[in-house]
N, C-alpha and C positions, 0 to 999 in steps of 0.2 A: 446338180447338187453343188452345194459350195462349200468350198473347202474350210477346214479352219483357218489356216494360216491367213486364208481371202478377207475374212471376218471378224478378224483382231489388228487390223493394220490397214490402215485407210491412208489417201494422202497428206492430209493434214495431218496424219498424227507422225506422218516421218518425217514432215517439213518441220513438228514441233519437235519433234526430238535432234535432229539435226540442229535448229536453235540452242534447244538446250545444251548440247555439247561442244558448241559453236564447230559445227564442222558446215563444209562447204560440201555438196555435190559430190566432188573430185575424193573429200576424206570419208566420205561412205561410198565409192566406190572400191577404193584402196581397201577398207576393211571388211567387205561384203564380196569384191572380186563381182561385181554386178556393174555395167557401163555406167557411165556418167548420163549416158542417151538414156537408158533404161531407168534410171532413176528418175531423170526430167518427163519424161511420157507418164509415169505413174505419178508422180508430185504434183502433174499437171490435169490430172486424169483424162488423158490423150487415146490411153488402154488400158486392162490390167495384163501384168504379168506374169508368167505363167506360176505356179507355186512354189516350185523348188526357188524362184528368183524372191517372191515374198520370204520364203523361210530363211532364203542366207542372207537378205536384209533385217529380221527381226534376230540373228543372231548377233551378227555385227554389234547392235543396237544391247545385245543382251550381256555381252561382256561387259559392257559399261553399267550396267548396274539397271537397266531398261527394261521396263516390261510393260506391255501393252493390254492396256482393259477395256472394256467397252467405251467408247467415247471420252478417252484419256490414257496417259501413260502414267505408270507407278516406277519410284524411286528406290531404286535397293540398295545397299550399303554392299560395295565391294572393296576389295582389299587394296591396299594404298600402295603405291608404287617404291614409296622408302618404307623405312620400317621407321615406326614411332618410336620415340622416346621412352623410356622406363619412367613411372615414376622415381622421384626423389633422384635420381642418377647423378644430378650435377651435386648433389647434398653427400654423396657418399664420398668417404673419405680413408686410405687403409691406415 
C-alpha cells in the first residue's frame, strides 16, 4: 500500500519547488533536517524514502506557502516577514 505522503510529492515536483524558492539541496536540507544525500537519491529517483523523510520534506516546503497537488504545486499566500505599511500612513499628519 502506498502512503499518501508517497503520492503527493514526486521528484520533479521537489526539484520544482526547490527552483521556485531558489533554494539549493543544502537549503532544503537545513529546513527539512533530511541530508543533502537523501534528497539527491530522491530528486534523482535513485530510491524513495522512507515517509516520515517525504512528510518533513513536504513540510519544509509547506511553511513557505507550498502545497502539493497531483502533477503540480499550488501557491499559498503566507505571511510576510516585515509588516506592511498601513494605508495612507505617510498622509497622516497630528
Amino acid at each position: 500500500m502506498t502512503s499518501k505522503s508517497q503520492t503527493i510529492l514526486t521528484p520533479d515536483q521537489c526539484r520544482a519547488a526547490r527552483g521556485f524558492l531558489d533554494w539549493s539541496r543544502g537549503a532544503l536540507a537545513a529546513a527539512s533536517g533530511v541530508s543533502v544525500e537523501t534528497i539527491k537519491n530522491f530528486e534523482t529517483a535513485e530510491w524513495s524514502p522512507k515517509d516520515k523523510t517525504i512528510s518533513a520534506i513536504i513540510r519544509a516546503f509547506d511553511v513557505h506557502g507550498l502545497k502539493f497537488i497531483e502533477n503540480g504545486i499550488h501557491m499559498e499566500p503566507v505571511a510576510l516577514s516585515s509588516p506592511a505599511k498601513e494605508p495612507h500612513a505617510e498622509a497622516a499628519t497630528p
